[in-house]
LOZATOR-826898 format. One record per residue (C-alpha): x, y, z; residue number from 1. Coordinates in Angstrom, 1 decimal, decimal comma. Each point is the difference from the previous one (the first is absolute). Layout:
BEGIN
node px=X; py=Y; pz=Z; i=NUM
...
This chain:
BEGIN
node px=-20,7; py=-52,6; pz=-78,2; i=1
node px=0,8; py=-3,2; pz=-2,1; i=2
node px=2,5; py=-3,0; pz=0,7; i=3
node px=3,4; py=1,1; pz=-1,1; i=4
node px=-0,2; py=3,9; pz=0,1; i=5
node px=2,4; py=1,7; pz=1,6; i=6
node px=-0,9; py=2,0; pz=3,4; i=7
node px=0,7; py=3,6; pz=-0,1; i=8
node px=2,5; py=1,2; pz=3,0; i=9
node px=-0,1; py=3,0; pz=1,9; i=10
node px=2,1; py=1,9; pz=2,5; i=11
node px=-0,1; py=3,1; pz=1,7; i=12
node px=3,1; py=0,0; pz=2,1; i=13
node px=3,2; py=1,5; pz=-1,4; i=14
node px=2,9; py=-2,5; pz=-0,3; i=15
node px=2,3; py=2,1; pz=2,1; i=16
node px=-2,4; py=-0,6; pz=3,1; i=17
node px=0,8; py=-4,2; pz=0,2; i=18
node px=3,7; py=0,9; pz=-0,5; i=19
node px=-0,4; py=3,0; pz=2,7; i=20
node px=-1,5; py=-2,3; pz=2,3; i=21
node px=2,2; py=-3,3; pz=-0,5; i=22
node px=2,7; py=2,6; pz=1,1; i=23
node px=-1,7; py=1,0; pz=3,1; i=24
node px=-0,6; py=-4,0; pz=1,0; i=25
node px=3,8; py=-1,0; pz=-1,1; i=26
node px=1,4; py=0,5; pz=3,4; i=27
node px=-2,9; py=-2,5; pz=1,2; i=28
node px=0,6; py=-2,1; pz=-2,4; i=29
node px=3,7; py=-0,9; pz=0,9; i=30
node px=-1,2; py=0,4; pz=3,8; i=31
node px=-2,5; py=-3,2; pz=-1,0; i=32
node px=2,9; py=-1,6; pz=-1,9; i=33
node px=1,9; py=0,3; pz=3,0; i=34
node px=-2,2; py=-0,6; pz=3,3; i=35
node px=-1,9; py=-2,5; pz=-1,9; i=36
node px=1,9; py=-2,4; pz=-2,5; i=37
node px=-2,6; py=-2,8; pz=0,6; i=38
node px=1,0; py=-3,5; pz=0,7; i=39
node px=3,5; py=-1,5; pz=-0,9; i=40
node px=-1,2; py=-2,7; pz=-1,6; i=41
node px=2,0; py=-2,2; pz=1,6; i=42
node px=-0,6; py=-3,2; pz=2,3; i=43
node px=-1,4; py=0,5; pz=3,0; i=44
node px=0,3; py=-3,2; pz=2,9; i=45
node px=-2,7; py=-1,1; pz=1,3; i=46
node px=1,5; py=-0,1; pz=3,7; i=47
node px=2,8; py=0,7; pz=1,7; i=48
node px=1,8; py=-2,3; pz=2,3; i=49
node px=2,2; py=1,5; pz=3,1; i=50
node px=2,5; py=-2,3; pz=1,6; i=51
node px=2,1; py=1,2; pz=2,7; i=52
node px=4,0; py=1,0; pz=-0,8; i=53
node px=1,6; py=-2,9; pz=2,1; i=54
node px=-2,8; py=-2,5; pz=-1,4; i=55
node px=0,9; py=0,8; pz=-4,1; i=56
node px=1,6; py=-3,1; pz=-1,5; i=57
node px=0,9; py=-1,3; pz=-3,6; i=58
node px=-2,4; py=-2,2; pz=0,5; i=59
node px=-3,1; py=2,2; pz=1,4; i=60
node px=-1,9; py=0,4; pz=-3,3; i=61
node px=-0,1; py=-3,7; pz=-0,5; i=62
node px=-0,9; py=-0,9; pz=3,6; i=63
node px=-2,9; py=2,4; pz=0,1; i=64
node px=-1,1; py=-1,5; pz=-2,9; i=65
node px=0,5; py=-3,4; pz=0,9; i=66
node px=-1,7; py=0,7; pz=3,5; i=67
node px=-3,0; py=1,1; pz=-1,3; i=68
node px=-0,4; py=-3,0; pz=-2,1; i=69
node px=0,6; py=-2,4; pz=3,0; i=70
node px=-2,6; py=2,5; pz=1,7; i=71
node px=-2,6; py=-1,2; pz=-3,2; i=72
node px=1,3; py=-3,7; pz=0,1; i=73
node px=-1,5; py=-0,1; pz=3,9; i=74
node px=-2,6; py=2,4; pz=0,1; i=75
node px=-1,3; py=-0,2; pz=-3,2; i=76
node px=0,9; py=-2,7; pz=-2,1; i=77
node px=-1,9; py=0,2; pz=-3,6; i=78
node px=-2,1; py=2,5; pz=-1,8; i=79
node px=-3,5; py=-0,9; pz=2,1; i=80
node px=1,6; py=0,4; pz=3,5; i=81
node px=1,5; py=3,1; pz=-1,0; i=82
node px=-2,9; py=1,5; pz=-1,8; i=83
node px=-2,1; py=-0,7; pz=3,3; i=84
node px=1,7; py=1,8; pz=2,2; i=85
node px=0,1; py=2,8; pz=-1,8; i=86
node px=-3,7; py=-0,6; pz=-1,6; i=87
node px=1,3; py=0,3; pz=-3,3; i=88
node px=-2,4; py=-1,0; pz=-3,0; i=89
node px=-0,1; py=-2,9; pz=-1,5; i=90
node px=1,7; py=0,2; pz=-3,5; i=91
node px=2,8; py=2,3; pz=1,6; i=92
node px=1,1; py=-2,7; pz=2,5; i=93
node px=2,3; py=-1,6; pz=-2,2; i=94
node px=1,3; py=2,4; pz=-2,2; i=95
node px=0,8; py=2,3; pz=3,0; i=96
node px=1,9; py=-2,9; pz=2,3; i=97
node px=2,1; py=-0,9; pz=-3,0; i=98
node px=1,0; py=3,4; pz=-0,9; i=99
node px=1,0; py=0,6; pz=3,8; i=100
node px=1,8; py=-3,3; pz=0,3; i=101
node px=1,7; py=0,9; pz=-3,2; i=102
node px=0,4; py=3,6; pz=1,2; i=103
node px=1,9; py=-1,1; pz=3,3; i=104
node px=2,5; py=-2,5; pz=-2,2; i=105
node px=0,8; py=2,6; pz=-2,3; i=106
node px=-0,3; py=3,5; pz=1,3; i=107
node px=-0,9; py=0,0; pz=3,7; i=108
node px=0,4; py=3,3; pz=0,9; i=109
node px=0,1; py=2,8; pz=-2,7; i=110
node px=1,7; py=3,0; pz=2,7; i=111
node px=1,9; py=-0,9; pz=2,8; i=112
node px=1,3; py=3,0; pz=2,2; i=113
node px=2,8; py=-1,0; pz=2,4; i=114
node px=-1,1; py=1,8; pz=3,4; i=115
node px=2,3; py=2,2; pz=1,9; i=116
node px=-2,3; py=1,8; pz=1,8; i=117
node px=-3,3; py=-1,1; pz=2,6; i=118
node px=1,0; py=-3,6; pz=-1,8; i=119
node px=3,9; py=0,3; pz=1,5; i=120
node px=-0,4; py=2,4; pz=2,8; i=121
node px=3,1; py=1,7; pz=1,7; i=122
node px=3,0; py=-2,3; pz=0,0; i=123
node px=3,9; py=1,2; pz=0,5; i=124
node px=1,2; py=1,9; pz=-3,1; i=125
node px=2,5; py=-2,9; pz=-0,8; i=126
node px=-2,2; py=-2,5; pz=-0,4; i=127
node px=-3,0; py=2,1; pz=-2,2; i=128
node px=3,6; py=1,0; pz=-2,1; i=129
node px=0,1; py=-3,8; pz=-0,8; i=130
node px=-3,6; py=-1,0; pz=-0,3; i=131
node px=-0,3; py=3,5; pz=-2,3; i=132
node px=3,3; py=-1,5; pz=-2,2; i=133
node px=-1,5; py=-3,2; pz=-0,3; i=134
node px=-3,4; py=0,8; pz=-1,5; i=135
node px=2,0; py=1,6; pz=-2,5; i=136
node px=1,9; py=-2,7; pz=-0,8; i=137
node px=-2,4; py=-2,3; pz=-0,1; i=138
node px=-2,4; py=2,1; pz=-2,1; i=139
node px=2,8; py=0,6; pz=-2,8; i=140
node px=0,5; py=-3,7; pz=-0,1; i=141
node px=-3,5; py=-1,0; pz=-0,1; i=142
node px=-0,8; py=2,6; pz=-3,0; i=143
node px=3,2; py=-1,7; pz=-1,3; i=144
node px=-1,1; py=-3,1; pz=0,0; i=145
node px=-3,6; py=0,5; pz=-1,4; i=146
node px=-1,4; py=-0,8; pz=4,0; i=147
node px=-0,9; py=3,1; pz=0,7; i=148
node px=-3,9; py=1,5; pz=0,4; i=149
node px=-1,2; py=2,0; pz=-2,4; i=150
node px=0,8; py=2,5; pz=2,5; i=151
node px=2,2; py=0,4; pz=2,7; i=152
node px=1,3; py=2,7; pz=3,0; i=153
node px=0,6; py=0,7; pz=3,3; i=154
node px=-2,0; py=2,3; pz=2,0; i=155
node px=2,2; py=2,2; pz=1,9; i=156
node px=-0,8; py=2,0; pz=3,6; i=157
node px=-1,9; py=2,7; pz=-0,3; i=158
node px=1,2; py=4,0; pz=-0,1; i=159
node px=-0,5; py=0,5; pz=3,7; i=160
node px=2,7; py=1,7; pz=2,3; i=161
node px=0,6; py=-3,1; pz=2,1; i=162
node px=0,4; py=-2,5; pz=-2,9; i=163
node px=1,0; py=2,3; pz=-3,0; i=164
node px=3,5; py=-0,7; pz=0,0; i=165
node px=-0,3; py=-3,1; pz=0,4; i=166
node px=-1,8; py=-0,5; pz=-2,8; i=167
node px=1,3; py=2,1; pz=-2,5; i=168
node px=3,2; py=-2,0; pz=0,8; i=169
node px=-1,8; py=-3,3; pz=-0,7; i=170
node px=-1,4; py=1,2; pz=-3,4; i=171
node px=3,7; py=0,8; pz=-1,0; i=172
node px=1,3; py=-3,3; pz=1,0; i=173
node px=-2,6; py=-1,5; pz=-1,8; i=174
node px=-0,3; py=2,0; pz=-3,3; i=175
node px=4,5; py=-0,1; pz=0,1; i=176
node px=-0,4; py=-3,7; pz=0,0; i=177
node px=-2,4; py=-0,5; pz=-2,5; i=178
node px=2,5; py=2,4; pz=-2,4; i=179
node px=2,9; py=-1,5; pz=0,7; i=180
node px=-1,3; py=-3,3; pz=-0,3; i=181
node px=0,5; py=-0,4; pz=-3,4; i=182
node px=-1,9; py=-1,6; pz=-3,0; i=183
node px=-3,4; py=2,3; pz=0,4; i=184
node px=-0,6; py=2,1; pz=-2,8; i=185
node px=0,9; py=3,6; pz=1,0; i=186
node px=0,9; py=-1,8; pz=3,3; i=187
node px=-3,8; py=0,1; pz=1,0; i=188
node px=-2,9; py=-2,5; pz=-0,1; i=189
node px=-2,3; py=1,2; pz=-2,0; i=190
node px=-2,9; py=-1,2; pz=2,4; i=191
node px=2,1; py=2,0; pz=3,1; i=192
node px=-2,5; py=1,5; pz=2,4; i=193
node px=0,7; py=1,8; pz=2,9; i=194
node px=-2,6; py=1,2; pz=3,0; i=195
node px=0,1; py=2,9; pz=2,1; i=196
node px=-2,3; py=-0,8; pz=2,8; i=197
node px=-1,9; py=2,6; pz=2,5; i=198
node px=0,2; py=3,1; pz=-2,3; i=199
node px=-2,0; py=2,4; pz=1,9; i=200
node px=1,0; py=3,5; pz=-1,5; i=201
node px=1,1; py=0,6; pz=-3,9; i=202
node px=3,5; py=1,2; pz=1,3; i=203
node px=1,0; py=-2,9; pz=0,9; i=204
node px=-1,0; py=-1,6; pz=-3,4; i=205
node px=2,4; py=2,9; pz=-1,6; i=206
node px=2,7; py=-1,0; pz=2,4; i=207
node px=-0,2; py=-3,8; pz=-1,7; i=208
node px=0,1; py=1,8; pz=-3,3; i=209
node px=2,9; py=1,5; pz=0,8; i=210
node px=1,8; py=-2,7; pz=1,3; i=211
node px=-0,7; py=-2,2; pz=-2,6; i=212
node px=1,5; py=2,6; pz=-2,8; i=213
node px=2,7; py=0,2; pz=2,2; i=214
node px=0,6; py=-3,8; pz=-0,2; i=215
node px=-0,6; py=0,1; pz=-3,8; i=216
node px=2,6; py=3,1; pz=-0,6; i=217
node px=2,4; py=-2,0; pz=2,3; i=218
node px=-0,1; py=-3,2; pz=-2,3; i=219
node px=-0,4; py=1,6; pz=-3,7; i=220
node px=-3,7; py=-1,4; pz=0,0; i=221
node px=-2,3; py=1,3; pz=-2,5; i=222
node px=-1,9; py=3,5; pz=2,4; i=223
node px=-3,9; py=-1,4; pz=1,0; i=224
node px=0,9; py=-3,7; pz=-0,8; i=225
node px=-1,0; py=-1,1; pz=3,6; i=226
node px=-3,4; py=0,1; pz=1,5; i=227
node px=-1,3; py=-0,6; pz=3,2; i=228
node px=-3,5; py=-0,6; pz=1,9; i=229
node px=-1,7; py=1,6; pz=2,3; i=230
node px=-1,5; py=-1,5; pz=3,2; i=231
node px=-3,2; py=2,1; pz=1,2; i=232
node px=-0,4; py=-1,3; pz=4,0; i=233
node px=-0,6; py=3,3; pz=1,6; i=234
node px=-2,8; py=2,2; pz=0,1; i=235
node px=2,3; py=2,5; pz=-1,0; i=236
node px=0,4; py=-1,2; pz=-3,3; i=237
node px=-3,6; py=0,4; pz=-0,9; i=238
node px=-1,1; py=3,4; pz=1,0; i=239
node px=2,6; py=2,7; pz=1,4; i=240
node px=-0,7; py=2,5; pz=2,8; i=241
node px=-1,5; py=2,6; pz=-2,9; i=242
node px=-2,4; py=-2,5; pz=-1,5; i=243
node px=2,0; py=-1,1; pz=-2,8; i=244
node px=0,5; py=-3,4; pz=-1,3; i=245
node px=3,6; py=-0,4; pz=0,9; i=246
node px=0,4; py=-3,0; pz=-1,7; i=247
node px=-0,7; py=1,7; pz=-3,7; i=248
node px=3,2; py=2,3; pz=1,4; i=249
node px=1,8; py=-2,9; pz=0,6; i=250
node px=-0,8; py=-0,9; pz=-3,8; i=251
node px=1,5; py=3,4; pz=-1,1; i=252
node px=2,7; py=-0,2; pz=2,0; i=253
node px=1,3; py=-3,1; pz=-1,0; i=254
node px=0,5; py=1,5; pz=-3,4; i=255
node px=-0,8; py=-2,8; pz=-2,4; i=256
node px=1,7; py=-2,7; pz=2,3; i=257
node px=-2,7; py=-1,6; pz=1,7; i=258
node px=-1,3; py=-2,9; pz=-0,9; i=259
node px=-2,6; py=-0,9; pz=2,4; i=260
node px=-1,9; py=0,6; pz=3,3; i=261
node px=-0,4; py=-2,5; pz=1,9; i=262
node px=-2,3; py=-0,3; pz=3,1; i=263
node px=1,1; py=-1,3; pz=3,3; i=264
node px=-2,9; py=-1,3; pz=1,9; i=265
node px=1,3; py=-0,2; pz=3,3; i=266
node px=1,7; py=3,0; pz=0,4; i=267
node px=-2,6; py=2,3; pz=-1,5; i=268
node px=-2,7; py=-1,3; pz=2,1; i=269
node px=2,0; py=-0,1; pz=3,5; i=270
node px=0,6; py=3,8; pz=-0,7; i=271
node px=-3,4; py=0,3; pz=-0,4; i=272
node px=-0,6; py=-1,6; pz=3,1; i=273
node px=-1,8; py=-3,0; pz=-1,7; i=274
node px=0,2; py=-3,0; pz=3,1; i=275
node px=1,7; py=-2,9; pz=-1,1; i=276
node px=-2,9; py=-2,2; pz=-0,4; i=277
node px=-1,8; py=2,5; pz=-2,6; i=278
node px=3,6; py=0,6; pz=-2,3; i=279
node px=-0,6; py=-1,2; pz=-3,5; i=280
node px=0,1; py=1,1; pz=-3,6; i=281
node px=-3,7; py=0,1; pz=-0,3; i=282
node px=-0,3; py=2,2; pz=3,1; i=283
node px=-1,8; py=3,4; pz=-1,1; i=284
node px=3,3; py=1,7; pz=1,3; i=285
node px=2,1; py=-2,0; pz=-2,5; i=286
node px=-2,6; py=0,3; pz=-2,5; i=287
node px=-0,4; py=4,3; pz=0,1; i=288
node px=4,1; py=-0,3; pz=0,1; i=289
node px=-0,2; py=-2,3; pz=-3,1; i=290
node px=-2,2; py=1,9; pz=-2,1; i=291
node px=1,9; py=3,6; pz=0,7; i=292
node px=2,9; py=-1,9; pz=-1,3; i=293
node px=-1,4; py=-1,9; pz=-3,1; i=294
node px=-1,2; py=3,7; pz=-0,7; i=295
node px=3,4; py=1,6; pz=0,0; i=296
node px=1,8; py=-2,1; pz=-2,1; i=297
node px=-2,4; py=-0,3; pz=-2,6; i=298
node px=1,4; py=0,6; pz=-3,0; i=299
node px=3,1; py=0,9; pz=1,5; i=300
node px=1,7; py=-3,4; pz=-1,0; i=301
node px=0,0; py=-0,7; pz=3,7; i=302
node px=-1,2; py=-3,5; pz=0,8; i=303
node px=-2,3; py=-0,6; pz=3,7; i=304
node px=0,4; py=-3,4; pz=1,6; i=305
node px=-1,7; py=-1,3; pz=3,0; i=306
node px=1,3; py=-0,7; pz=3,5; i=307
node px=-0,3; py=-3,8; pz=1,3; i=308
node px=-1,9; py=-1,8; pz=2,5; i=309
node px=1,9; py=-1,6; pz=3,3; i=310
node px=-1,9; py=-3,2; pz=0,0; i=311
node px=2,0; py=-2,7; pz=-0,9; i=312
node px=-0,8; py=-3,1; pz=-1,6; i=313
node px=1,6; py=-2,5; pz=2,4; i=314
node px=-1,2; py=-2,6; pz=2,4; i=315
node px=-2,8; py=-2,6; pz=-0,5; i=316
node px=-2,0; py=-0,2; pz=-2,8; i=317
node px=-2,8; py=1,9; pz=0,7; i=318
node px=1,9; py=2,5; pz=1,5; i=319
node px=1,8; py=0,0; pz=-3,1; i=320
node px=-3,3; py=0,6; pz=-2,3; i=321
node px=-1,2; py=3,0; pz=1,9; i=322
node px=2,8; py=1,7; pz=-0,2; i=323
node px=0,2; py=-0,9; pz=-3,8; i=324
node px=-3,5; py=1,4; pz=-0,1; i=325
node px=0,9; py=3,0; pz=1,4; i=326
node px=2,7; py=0,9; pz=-2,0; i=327
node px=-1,7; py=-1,4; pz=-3,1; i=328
node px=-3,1; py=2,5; pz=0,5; i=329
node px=2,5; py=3,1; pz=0,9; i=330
node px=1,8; py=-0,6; pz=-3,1; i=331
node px=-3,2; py=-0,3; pz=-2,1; i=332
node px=-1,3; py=3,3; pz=1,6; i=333
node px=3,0; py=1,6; pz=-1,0; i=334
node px=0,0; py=-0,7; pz=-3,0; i=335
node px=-3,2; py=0,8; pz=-0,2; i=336
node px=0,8; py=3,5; pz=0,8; i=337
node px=3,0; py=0,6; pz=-2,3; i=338
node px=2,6; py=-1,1; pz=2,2; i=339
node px=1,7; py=-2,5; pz=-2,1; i=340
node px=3,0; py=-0,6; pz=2,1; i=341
node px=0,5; py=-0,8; pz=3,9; i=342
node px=2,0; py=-1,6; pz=2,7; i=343
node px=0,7; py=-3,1; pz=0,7; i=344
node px=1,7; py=-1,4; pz=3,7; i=345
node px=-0,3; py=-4,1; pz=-0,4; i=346
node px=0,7; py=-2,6; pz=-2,7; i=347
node px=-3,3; py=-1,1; pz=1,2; i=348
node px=-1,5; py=3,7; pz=-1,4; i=349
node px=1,0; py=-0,8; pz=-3,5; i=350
node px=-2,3; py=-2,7; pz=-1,0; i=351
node px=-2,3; py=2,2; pz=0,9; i=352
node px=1,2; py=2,8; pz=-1,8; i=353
node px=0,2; py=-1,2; pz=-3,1; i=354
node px=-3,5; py=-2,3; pz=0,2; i=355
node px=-1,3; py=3,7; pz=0,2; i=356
node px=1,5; py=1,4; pz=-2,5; i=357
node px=-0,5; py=-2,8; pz=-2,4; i=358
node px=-4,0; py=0,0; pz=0,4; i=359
node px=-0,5; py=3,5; pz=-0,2; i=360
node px=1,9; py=-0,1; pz=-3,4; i=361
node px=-1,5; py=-3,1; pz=-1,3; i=362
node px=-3,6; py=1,1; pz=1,4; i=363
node px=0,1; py=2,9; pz=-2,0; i=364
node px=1,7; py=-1,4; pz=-3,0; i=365
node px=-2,1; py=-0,6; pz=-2,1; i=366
node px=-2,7; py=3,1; pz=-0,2; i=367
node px=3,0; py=2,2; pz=0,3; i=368
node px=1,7; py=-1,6; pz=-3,0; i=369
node px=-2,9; py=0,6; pz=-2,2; i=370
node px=-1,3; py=3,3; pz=0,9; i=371
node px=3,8; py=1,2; pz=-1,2; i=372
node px=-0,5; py=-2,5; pz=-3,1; i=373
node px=-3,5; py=2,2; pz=-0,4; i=374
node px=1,8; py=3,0; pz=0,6; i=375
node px=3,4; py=-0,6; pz=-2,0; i=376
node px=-2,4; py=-1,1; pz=-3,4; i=377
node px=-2,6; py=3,0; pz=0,6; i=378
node px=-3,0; py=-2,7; pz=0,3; i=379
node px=-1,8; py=1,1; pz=2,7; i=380
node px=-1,8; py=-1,7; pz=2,3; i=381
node px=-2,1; py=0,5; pz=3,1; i=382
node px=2,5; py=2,2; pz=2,0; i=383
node px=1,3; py=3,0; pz=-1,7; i=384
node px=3,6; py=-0,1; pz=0,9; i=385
node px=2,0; py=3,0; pz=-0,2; i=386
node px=4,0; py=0,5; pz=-0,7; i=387
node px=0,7; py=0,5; pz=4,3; i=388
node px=-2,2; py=-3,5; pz=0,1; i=389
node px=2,2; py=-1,7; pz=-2,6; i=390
node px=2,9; py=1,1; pz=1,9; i=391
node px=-1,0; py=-1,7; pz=3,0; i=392
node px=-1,4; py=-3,4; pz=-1,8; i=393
node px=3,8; py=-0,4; pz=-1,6; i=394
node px=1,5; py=1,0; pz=3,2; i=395
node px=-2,1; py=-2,8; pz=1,6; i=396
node px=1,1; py=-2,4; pz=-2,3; i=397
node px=3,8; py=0,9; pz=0,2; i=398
node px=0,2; py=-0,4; pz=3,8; i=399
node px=-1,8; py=-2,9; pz=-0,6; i=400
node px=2,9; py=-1,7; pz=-2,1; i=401
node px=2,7; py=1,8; pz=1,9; i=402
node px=-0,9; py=-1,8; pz=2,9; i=403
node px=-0,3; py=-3,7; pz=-2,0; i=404
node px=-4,2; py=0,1; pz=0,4; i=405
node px=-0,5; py=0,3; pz=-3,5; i=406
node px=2,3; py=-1,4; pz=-3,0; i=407
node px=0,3; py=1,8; pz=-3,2; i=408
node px=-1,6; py=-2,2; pz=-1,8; i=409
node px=-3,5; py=0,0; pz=1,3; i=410
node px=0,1; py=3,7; pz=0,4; i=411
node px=1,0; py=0,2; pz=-4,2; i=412
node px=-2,5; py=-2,5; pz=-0,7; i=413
node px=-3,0; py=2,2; pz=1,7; i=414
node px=1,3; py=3,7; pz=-0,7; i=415
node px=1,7; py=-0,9; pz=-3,3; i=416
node px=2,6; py=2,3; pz=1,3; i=417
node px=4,0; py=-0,6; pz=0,9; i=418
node px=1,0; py=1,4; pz=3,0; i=419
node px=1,7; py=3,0; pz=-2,1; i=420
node px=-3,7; py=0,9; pz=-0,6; i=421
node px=-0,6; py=-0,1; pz=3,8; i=422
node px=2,6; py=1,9; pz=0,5; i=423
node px=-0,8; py=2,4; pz=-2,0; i=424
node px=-3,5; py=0,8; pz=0,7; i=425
node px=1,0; py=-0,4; pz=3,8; i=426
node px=2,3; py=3,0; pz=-0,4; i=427
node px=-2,2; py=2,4; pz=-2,7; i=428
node px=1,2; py=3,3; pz=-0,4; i=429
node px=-1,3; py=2,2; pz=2,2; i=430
node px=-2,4; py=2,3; pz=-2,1; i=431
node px=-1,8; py=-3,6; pz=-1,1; i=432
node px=-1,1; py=-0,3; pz=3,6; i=433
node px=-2,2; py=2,9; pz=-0,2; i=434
node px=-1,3; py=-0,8; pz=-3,5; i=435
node px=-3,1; py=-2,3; pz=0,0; i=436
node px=0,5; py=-3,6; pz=-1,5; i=437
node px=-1,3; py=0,4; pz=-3,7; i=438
C-alpha cells in the first residue's frame, strides 16, 4: 500500500453493544468517581509540628524557627560543616544550607497542630476550656495578620469513652472561637486542620462526621467544608478482627472529609508490643502499617504522613549530629518510600527536615525535569515514559517548589513548562492514565 492511501476500516460489533455495555459499567463509573477522586491538588507540608496546648504562643512559629537556626549557628555553622554531617555531596552543600537557612527565616514550619491530646494530657476542664479558647484566638489573629503556617489546627482527644467528652467539648471551643473571631473568610482558615487521634474502628470515624455537620449546621457553614485527619496508632486500625483493612473503612466512612492518615509511631508499636528500644518508623511493624495505609488512600485524595522519631537534637555537639543523622536518614527513607510528610518533636528536627527534603528534590531535579521536557515535546529518549510516569515527574517537581527546594524559574528553564502545565499533567484525566504515552 503507498504513502498517503487511506486504510480501509472494519468492524464487526454492532453499535448498540458499546452503548449496552457503557450502561452496564455506569454505576462503576460514578462508584470510581466517588471512592477514587485522585489527589486534591493541593499543597501538602512537608512535616508537621505538635506543640503542647499550654506551650502555644504568638510567638511559637517564629521561635521554632529561630531555634533551629541558633541550633545551625552552633552545630553547624556553613555549608561544609553541615554537608559533613549529614555526608551530603559536594555541589548540594551550598545550595541546600542556604535554602534551609532561608527556609527557617521565612517559613519555618509549614503545619503546626496545637496538641490537646498525649502532647497536653488530662488537666481540670477549666483550664483545657482556656488553653482550647486561646489557640483559637491566637490562630485567627495569626491567619490575620499574615503569621500563620500554611497550615494550622489543634489535634483534639481521641473518640474513647473516658476522654470523648472531653474532647468533643474542646473541638467546639475551639472551632466557636475561630468563627466568632472575626476577619477569616467564611470565619475559617483556609489551612484549618484538625486530628482525630487513636481511631481504631470506622464508627467512631462516623461519630466525627457527625459531629462536625452538627457544628457546621449550628453556625450556617457551608455542609463538608471541614476536614479532619486520621491518626493510625493501633493495630486495630490496620486489620479488623475479619481480616479487613479497617483503615480503608475508616476512608469510607469519613465520607469525603478526611484529609490524611497519619502514623503514630509510638503508639502503634507499644500495642504491638515492640520494646522501647526497637520503636521507630523504620521498624518492619511501622513499615507493614505504612504500606497498608499508603495502599488505601491511594487515589482516594487521602494524603499518608509519617510518624516522628523521639531523639532529640540537644546537648553537645556530637550528640547533636547523631541525632541529626538519624533523623536526616529517616526522613530520606521516607521519602523514599512515598511518605512525603512526617512529624516533627524539636526545633532541632527541622534543619534536618528540610536539608532532606531539599536534596532529594534538587538530586533528582534535573533528570526529572527533562524526561517530562522529553515527554511533554514527544522526543523520546532512552526511557519510554508513559502518561502515569509523567504524572509522577510533575508531581515531583511541584512538591519540590511547594516546599521552596526548587524555584520556578529553573524548573521553566529545563521543562519549558509553567507550573499550569505541571499541574495539568499532574492531574490528567483519568482515562489518559490507562492510555499509553504516544
Amino acid at each position: 500500500m503507498g504513502q498517503g492511501q487511506q486504510e480501509k476500516v472494519a468492524t464487526s460489533l454492532a453499535g448498540a453493544v458499546s452503548e449496552e455495555i457503557s450502561a452496564s459499567l455506569a454505576p462503576v463509573d460514578a462508584e470510581l468517581e466517588r471512592r477514587y477522586p485522585g489527589d486534591p491538588g493541593t499543597r501538602q507540608p512537608v512535616h508537621t509540628v505538635y506543640v503542647p496546648g499550654d506551650a502555644f504562643a504568638a510567638d511559637t512559629i517564629r521561635s521554632w524557627g529561630d531555634r533551629a537556626l541558633a541550633s545551625l549557628d552552633e552545630h553547624a555553622p556553613d555549608a561544609a560543616s553541615f554537608a559533613a554531617v549529614l555526608g551530603l555531596a559536594d555541589d548540594l552543600a551550598e545550595p541546600v544550607y542556604a535554602r534551609v537557612r532561608a527556609k527557617l527565616e521565612r517559613e519555618p514550619v509549614e503545619d503546626l497542630r496545637v496538641d490537646f491530646e498525649d502532647g497536653y494530657g488530662p488537666r481540670p476542664d477549666a483550664e483545657e476550656d482556656e488553653s482550647a479558647a486561646r489557640a483559637a484566638r491566637l490562630i485567627a489573629e495569626a491567619y490575620e495578620k499574615g503569621t500563620a503556617a500554611p497550615y494550622m489546627g489543634i489535634r483534639m482527644k481521641c473518640m474513647e469513652a473516658p476522654v470523648r467528652d472531653r474532647g468533643i467539648r474542646t473541638l467546639d471551643i475551639f472551632l466557636t472561637g475561630l468563627m466568632e473571631a472575626g476577619g477569616l473568610p467564611g470565619g475559617l482558615p483556609g489551612g484549618l486542620v484538625l486530628t482525630l487521634p487513636k481511631v481504631t474502628y470506622p464508627e467512631q470515624v462516623t461519630a466525627m462526621v457527625r459531629l462536625l455537620e452538627e457544628f457546621e449546621k449550628a453556625r450556617g457553614i457551608e455542609p463538608g467544608r471541614i476536614g479532619f485527619e486520621i491518626q493510625i496508632e493501633t493495630s486495630q486500625s490496620i486489620l479488623a478482627t475479619d481480616g479487613t483493612a479497617t483503615v480503608a473503612r475508616m476512608i469510607q466512612a469519613a465520607e469525603g472529609r478526611a484529609t490524611g492518615l497519619h502514623y503514630g509511631t509510638f503508639d502503634y508499636s507499644a500495642c504491638l508490643g515492640v520494646s522501647a528500644a526497637y520503636q521507630a518508623s523504620d521498624h518492619p511493624a511501622a513499615d507493614h502499617a505504612k504500606a497498608v495505609m499508603q495502599v488505601a488512600a491511594a487515589g482516594t485524595g487521602v494524603r499518608v504522613s509519617d510518624g516522628s522519631t523521639n531523639v532529640l537534637p540537644v546537648g553537645p555537639t556530637a550528640k547533636v549530629h547523631d541525632a541529626w543523622r538519624l533523623h536526616y536518614g529517616l526522613t530520606r527513607r521516607a521519602l523514599a518510600r512515598a511518605y512525603y510528610q512526617g512529624w516533627d518533636m524539636h526545633p532541632g528536627h527541622i534543619p534536618t527536615r528540610y536539608a532532606a527534603v531539599f536534596a532529594f528534590y534538587r538530586e533528582g531535579f534535573e533528570q526529572a525535569a527533562a524526561r517530562l521536557a522529553r515527554y511533554a515535546n514527544r522526543a523520546g529518549g532512552d526511557v519510554m515514559d508513559e502518561p502515569a510516569t509523567a504524572k509522577a515527574l510533575s508531581g515531583y517537581l511541584l512538591r519540590g517548589l511547594d516546599c521552596g527546594a526548587l524555584d520556578i524559574a529553573e524548573v521553566a528553564r529545563l521543562t519549558g513548562l509553567t507550573r499550569a502545565d505541571l499541574e495539568g499533567f499532574a492531574s490528567p484525566r483519568r482515562g489518559d492514565l490507562t492510555a499509553s504515552a504516544k
